[in-house]
C-alpha positions as CSV (number, residue, x, y, z in Angstrom):
1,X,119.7,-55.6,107.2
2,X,123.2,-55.0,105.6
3,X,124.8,-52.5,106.6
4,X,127.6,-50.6,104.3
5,X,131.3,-49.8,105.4
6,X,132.4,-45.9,106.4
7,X,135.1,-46.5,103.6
8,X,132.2,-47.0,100.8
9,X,129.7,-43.9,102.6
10,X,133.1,-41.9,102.3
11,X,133.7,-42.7,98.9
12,X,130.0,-42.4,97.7
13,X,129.5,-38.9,99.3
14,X,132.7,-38.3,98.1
15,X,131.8,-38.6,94.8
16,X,127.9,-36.8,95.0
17,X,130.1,-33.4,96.2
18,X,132.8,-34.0,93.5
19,X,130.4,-34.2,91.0
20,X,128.5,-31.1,91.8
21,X,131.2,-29.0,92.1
22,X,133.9,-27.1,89.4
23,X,136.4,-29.3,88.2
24,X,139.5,-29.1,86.2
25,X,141.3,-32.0,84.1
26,X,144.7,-30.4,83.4
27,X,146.6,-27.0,84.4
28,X,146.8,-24.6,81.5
29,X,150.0,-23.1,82.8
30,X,152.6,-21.9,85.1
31,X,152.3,-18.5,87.2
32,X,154.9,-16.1,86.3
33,X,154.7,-13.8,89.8
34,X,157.3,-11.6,89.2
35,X,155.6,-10.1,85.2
36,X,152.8,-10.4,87.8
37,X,154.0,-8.2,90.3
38,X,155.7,-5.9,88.1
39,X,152.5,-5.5,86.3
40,X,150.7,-4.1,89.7
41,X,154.0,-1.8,90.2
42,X,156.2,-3.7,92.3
43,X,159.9,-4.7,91.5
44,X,159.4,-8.4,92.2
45,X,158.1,-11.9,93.6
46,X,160.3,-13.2,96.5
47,X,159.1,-16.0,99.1
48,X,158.8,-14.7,102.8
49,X,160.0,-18.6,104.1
50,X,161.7,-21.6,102.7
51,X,160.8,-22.7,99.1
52,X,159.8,-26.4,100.6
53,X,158.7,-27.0,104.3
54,X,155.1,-28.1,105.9
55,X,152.2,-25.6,104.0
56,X,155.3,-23.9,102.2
57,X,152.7,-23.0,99.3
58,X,150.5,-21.0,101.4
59,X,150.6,-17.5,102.6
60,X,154.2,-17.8,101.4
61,X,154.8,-15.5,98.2
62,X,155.0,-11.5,98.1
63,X,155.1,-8.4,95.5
64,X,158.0,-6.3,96.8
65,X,159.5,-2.9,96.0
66,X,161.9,-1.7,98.5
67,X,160.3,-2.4,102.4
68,X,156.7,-2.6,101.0
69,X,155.6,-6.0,100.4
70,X,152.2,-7.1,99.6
71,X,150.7,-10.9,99.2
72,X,150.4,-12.3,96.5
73,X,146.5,-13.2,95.5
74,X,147.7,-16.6,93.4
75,X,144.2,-16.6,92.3
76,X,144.5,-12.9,91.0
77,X,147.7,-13.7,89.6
78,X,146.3,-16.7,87.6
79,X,143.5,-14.4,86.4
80,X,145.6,-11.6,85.1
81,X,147.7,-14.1,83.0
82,X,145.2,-16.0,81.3
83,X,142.7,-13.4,80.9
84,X,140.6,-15.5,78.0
85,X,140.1,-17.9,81.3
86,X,137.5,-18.2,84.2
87,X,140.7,-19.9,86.3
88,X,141.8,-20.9,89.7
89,X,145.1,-21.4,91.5
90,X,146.1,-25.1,92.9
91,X,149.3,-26.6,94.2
92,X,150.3,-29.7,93.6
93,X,152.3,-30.1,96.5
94,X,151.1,-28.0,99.7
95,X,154.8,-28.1,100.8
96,X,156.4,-26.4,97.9
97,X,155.8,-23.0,97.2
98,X,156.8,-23.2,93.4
99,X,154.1,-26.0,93.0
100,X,151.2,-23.4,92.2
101,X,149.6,-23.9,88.6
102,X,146.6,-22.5,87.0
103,X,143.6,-24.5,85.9
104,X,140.2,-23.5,83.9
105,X,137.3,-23.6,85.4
106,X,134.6,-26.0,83.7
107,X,131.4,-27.7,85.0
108,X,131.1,-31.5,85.6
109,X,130.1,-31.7,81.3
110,X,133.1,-30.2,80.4
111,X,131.2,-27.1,79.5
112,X,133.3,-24.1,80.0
113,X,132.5,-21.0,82.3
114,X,131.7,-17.7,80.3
């Protein structure tokens, strides 16, 4: 009996969960944070740590107005800009915080979420 490699079971199961699973071919746009934040009644967008740095793109980006400072929800954000959109947030890069785009949401046919 043959038995099959961990590399090809990896890839193979990779593939079954890929292919169940939302998916999204190109980013439909940029986040603009601070129209975001001044939109929920903040001044601005700043960064709380370096711009590049190990998981920079998480957990990293605020709303601020004076001492009050909120995080930022990219997923929220991407939302409120593309309203027409079922979206989601993804960096490209998890160590840069300006990496963060915006994809639809569509199923594994290319059909798109209503």
């Amino acid at each position: 009996m043959k038995y099959l490699k961990p590399q090809v079971v990896a890839v193979f199961l990779g593939t079954v969960l890929f292919s169940t699973n939302v998916q999204a071919r190109e980013p439909i746009g940029d986040l603009n944070l601070s129209d975001y934040c001044e939109a929920q009644g903040f001044e601005s967008s700043q960064l709380s740590r370096k711009r590049v740095g190990t998981q920079a793109a998480y957990e990293n980006w605020f709303c601020v107005k004076g001492n009050n400072r909120k995080i930022i929800n990219l997923e929220s954000a991407c939302q409120w800009q593309y309203p027409n959109y079922q979206v989601f947030a993804w960096p490209f890069d998890p160590d840069d915080a300006y990496s963060w785009k915006c994809f639809e949401r569509i199923t594994p046919n290319n059909q798109r979420f209503k």
